[in-house]
N, C-alpha and C positions, 0 to 999 in steps of 0.2 A: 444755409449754414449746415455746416452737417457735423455732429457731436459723437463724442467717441465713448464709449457704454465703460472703457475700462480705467481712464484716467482720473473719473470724476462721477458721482453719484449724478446722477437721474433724476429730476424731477414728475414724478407725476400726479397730475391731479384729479380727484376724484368728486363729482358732486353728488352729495347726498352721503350722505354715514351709515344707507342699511346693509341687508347683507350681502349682497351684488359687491358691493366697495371692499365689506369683508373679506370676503373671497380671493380679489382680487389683492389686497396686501396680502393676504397668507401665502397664495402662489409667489406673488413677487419679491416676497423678500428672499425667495432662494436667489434673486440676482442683484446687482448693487444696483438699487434707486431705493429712492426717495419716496414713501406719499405723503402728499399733502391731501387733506378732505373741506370742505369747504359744506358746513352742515349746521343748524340751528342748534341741533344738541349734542354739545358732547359727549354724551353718556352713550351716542350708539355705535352699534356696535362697529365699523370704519375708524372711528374715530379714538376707539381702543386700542386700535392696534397703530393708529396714522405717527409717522413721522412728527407732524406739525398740524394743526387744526386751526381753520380759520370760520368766525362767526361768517354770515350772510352780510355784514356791514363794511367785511373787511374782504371782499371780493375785488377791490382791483390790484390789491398788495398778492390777493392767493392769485391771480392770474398772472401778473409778473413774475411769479415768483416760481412760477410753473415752467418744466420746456414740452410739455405736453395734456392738454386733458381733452382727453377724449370720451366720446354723447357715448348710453346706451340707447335706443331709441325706446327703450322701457321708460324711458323716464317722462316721455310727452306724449299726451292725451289723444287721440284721434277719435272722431262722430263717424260714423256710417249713414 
């Protein structure tokens, strides 16, 4: 499928609402998308700025609902 940036807003999805996520809505709203955050609480900061906010409960509606969400690898724990 290949989607066009100019006809139609952007989905994308962000997990977690700290400030990684922030960052990343700031920069992108200089272009036409969408965020969606998909985060426990709404008060952080992601999810201040997000498009759309979806609890933890509501994770198969926020992944449908996405045309992209992409891992930091910050986000998963690694043992030595």
């Amino acid at each position: 499928m290949r989607l066009s940036l100019q006809n139609s807003k952007f989905k994308i999805g962000i997990l977690g609402g700290g400030q990684l996520g922030w960052m990343l809505i700031l920069e992108g709203k200089k272009f036409p998308f969408e965020f969606y955050v998909l985060e426990k609480d709404k008060e952080a900061p992601a999810c201040k700025l997000a498009d759309k906010f979806f609890s933890p409960e509501d994770y198969k509606r926020f992944v449908d609902e996405c045309d992209v969400v992409p891992l930091s690898l910050s986000m998963f724990q690694t043992t030595h």
